[in-house]
C-alpha positions as CSV (number, residue, x, y, z in Angstrom):
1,X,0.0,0.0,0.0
2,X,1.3,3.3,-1.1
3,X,1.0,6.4,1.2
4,X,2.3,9.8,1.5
5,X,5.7,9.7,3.5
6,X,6.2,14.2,3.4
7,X,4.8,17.2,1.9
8,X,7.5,19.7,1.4
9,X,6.8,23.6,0.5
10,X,9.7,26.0,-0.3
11,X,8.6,29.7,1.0
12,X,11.1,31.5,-1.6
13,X,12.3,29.7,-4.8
14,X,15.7,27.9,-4.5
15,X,15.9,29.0,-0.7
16,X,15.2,26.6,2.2
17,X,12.2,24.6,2.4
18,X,9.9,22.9,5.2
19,X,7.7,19.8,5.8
20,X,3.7,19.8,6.7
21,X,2.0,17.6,8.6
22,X,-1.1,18.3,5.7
23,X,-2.0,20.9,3.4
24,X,-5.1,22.0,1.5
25,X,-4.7,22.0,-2.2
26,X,-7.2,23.1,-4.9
27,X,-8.1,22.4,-8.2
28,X,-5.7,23.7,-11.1
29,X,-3.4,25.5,-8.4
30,X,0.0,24.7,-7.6
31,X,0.5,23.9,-3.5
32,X,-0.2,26.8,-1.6
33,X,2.4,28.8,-0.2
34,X,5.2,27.3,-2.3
35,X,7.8,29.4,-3.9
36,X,5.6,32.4,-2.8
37,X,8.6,34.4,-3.1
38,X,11.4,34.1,-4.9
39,X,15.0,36.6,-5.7
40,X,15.6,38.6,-8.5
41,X,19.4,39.4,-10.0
42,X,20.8,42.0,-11.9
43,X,20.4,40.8,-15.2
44,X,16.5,39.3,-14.2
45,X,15.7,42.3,-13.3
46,X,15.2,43.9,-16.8
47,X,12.8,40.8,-18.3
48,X,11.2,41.7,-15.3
49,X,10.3,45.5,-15.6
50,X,9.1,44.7,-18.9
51,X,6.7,42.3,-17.2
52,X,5.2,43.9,-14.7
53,X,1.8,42.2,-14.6
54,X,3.7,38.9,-15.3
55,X,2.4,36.0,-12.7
56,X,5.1,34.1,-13.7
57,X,9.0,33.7,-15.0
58,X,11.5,32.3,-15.9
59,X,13.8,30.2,-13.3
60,X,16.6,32.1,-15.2
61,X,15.5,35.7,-13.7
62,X,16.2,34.5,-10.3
63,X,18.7,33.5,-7.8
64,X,18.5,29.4,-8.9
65,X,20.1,26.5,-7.3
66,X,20.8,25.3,-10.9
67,X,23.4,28.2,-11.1
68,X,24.8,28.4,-7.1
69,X,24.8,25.0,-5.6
70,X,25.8,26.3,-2.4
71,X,22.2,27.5,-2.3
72,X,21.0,24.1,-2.1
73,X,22.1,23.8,1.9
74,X,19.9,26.4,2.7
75,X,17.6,25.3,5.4
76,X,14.4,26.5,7.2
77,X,11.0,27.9,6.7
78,X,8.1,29.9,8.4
79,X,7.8,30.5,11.9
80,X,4.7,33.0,11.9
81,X,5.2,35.4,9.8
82,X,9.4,35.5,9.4
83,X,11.1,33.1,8.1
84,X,14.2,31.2,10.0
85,X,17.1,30.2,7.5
86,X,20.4,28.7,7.8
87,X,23.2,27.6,6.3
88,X,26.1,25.2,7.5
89,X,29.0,27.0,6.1
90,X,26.8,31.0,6.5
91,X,25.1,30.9,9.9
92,X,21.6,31.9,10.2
93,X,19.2,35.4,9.5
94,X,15.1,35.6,10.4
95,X,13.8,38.3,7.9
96,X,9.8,39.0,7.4
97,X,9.8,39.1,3.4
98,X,7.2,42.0,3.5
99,X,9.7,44.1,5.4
100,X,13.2,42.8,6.0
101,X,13.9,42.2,2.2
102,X,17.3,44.0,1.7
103,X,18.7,42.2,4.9
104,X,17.5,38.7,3.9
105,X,19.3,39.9,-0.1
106,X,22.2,40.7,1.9
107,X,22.5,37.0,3.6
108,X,21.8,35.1,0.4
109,X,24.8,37.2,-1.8
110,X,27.5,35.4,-0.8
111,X,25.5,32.5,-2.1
112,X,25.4,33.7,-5.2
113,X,28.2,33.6,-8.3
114,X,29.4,37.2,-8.5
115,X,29.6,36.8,-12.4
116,X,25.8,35.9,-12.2
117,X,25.1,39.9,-11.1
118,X,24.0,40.8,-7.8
119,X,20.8,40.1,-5.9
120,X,18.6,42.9,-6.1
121,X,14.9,42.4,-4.5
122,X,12.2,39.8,-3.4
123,X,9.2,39.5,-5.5
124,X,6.2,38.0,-4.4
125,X,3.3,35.4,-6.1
126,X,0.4,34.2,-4.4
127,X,0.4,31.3,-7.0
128,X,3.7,30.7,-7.2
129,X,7.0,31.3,-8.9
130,X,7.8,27.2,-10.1
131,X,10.1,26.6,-12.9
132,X,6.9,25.3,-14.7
133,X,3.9,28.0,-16.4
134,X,1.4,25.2,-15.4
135,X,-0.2,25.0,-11.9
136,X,1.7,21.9,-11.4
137,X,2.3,20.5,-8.3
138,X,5.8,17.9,-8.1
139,X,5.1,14.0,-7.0
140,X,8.0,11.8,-6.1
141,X,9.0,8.4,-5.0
142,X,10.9,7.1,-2.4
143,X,11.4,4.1,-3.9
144,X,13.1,5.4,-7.2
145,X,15.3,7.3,-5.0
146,X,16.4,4.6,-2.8
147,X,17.2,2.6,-6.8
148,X,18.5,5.8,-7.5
149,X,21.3,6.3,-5.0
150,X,21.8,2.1,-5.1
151,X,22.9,2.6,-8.6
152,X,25.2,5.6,-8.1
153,X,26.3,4.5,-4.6
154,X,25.7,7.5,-2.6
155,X,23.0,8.9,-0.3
156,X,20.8,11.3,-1.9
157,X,19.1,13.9,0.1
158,X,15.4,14.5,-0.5
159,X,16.2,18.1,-0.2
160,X,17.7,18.4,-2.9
161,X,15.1,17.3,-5.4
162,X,12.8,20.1,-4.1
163,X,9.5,17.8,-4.6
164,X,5.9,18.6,-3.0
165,X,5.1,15.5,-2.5
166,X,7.2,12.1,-1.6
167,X,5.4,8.9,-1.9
168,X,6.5,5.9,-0.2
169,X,5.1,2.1,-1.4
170,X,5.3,2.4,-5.2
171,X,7.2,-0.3,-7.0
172,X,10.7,1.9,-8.2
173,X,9.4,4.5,-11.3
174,X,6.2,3.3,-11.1
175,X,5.1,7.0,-11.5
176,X,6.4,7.1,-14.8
177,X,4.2,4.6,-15.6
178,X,1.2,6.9,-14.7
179,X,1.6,9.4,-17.0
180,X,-1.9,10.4,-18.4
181,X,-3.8,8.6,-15.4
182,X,-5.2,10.3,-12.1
183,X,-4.5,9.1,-8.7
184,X,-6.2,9.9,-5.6
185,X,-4.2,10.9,-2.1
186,X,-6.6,10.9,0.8
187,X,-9.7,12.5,-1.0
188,X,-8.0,14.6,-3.8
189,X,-7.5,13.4,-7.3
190,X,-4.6,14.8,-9.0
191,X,-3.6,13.8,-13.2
192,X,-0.2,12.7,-14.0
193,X,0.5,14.6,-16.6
194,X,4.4,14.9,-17.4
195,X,7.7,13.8,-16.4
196,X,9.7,16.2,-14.3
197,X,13.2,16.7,-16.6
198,X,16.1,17.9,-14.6
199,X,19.2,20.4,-14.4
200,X,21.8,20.5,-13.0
201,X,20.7,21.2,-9.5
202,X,20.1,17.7,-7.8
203,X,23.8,17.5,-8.4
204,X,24.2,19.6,-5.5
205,X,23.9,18.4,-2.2
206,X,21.0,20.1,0.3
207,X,23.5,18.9,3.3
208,X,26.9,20.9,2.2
209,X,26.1,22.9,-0.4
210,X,28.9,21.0,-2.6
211,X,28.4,19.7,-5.7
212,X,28.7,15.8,-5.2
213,X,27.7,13.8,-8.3
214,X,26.9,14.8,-12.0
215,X,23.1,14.0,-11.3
216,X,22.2,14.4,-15.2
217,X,25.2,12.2,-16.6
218,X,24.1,9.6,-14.1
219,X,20.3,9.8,-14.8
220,X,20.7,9.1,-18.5
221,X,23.5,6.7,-17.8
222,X,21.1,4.0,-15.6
223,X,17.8,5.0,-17.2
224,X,18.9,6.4,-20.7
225,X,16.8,9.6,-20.1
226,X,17.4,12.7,-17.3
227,X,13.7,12.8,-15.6
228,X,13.3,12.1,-11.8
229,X,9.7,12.8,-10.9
230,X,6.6,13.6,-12.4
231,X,4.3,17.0,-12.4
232,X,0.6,16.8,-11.9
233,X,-2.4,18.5,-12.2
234,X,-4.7,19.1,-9.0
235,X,-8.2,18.0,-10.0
236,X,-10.1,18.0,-7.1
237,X,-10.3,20.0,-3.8
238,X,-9.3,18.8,-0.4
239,X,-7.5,18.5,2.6
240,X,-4.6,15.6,2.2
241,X,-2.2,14.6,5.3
242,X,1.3,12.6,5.7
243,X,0.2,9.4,5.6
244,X,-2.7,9.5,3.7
245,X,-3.2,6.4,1.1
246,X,-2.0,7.2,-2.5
247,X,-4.3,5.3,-5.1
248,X,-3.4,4.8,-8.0
């Protein structure tokens, strides 16, 4: 029987992240409250002022962890309404988004490649800043990670996949085998609609903040393609909880 092992949201894109116990998702929205903010750079900055009704943009515009692996050890989330970050190798800052912006820019820059141009300001989404235009929200397995890190030999965090939600129970890639069907979690139905293709940000780890594998070369060398996950569509409305069976 499969189930939902965690629920993971990410507060600002390619910064930190945190688990919930449950989480009420809606139909054709992404999850709530994940990657409500996110970082602009120099260079993002000018795609952005000619968007200025945009609701949503590139990953490219903003501080990634495709570009700054060190961003990857980034740890922490809410606590009310400021949000508690740390990093092994940086320390730790609590900034409220709304009005601490330019201290929490000022604790990610060393984070960021100084070719790359500087930080410059938060932006906020209500629905989301994903890497994806859809109101997709990210399923993954534990199961294909644990046949994942058995073929490359090393322990791969779930961090740094920076799913939604993990489920444990399926047979390894299993998920890929949904594509096109819905499954149900708890109450909700959600469509499996594509596989999630990578970067090169799994290859660094959430732990250190070091690059430790080449996650793509290693994808396509054990499964002859570079996808690790799948995206789905919210179809229903409802409450779901770790733990909750997955259907499929």
């Amino acid at each position: 029987m499969a189930r939902l092992a965690r629920i993971r949201r990410h507060p600002v894109k390619s910064v930190g992240g945190e688990d919930l116990d449950e989480v009420s998702l809606s139909a054709h929205r992404r999850l709530p409250g994940d990657r409500e903010w996110a970082v602009l750079h120099e260079a993002g900055e000018r795609l952005a002022q000619r968007q200025t009704d945009a609701d949503w943009l590139p990953k490219s515009v903003f501080l990634n962890t495709a570009k700054s692996h060190p961003l990857q050890a980034v740890q922490g989330g809410w606590s009310g309404e400021v949000l508690n970050l740390t990093h092994p190798e940086h320390g730790q800052v609590s900034a409220n988004p709304d009005t601490d912006g330019e201290m929490l820019i000022d604790w990610l820059q060393p984070l960021w490649p100084d070719d790359r141009g500087a930080a410059t300001r938060l932006v906020h989404s209500p629905s989301g800043w994903t890497d994806e235009p859809k109101p997709f929200v990210s399923i993954l397995s534990l199961s294909s990670l644990a046949a994942l890190e058995q073929a490359m030999g090393q322990k791969l965090d779930v961090e740094r996949w920076r799913g939604n939600l993990w489920v444990d129970g399926w047979a390894e890639f299993a998920e890929r085998d949904l594509l096109g069907k819905t499954i149900r979690i708890g109450t909700v139905e959600l469509r499996i609609d594509e596989p999630i293709g990578r970067c090169t940000a799994p290859s660094g780890s959430a732990t250190t903040g070091e690059t430790d594998c080449d996650m793509l070369a290693s994808l396509k060398r054990f499964y002859d393609h570079t996808d690790f996950g799948v995206f789905a569509t919210v179809m229903t409305d409802g409450a779901i909880s770790v733990g909750d069976e997955v259907v499929s």
